[in-house]
C-alpha positions as CSV (number, residue, x, y, z in Angstrom):
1,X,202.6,139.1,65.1
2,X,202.8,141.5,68.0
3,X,199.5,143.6,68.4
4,X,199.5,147.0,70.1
5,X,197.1,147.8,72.6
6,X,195.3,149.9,70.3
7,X,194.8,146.6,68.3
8,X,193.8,144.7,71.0
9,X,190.9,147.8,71.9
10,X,189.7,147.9,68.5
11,X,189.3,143.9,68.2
12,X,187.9,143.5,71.8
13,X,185.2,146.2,70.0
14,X,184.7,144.6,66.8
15,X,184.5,141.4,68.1
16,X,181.9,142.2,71.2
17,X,180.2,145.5,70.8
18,X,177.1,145.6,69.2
19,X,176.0,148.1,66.3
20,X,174.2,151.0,68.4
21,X,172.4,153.7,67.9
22,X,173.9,156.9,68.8
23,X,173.2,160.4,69.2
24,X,175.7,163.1,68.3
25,X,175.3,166.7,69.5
26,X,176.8,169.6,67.2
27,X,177.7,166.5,64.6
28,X,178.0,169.2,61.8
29,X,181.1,170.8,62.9
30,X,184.4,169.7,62.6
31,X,184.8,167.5,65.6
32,X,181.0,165.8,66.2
33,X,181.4,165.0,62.3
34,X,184.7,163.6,62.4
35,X,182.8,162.1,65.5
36,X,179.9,160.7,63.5
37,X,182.4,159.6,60.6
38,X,184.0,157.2,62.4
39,X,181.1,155.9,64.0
40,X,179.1,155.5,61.3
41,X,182.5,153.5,60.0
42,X,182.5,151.4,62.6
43,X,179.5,150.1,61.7
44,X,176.9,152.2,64.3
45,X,173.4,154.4,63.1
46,X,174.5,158.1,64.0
47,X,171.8,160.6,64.3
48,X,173.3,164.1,64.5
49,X,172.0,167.2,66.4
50,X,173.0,170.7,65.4
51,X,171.3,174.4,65.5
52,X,173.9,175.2,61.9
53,X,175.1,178.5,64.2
54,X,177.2,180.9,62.9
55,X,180.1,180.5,65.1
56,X,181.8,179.4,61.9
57,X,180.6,179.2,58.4
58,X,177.1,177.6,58.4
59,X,178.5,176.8,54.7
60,X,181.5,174.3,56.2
61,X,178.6,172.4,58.4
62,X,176.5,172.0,55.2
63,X,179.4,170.8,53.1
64,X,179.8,168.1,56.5
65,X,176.9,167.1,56.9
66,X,176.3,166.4,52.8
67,X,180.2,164.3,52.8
68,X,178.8,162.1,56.0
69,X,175.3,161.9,53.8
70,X,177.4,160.6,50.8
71,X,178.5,157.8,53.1
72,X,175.4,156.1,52.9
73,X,175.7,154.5,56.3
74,X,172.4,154.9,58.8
75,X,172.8,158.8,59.3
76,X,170.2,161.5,60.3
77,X,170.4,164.8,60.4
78,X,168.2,167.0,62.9
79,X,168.4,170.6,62.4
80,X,167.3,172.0,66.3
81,X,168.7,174.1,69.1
82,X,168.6,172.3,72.6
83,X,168.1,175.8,74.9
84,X,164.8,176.2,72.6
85,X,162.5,175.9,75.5
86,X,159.8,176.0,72.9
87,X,160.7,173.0,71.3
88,X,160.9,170.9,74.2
């Protein structure tokens, strides 16, 4: 059998990287929760950051956020805006 080097990558990273913990900015929208999908696949705890702004449907991040929630894999949501000087 003749592996690719995509193969190779993902084996290399099965084989030596540890499960990590890792934080996800905007992980309700469609890229960080593709994003948190696959890491949370490839075996890692994903905590996800996002204000839920209306730059799109505040709806479509919900319905994300509840499909990477049905995974039950090690996945936190954290509703919060990082320019909130308050906050910080």
């Amino acid at each position: 059998m003749i592996a690719t080097n995509f193969e190779l990558l993902r084996l290399a990273a099965e084989t030596y990287a540890p499960a990590m913990n890792i934080l996800v900015t905007g992980g309700a929208g469609f890229i960080g929760s593709h994003v948190c999908e696959r890491l949370l696949r490839d075996g890692h705890a994903v905590w996800a950051f996002d204000d839920l702004n209306d730059f799109y449907s505040p709806a479509i991040k919900q319905a994300n956020l509840r499909s990477l929630q049905s995974l039950a894999l090690p996945f936190t949501f954290v509703h919060g805006d990082l320019t909130d000087a308050v906050a910080g």
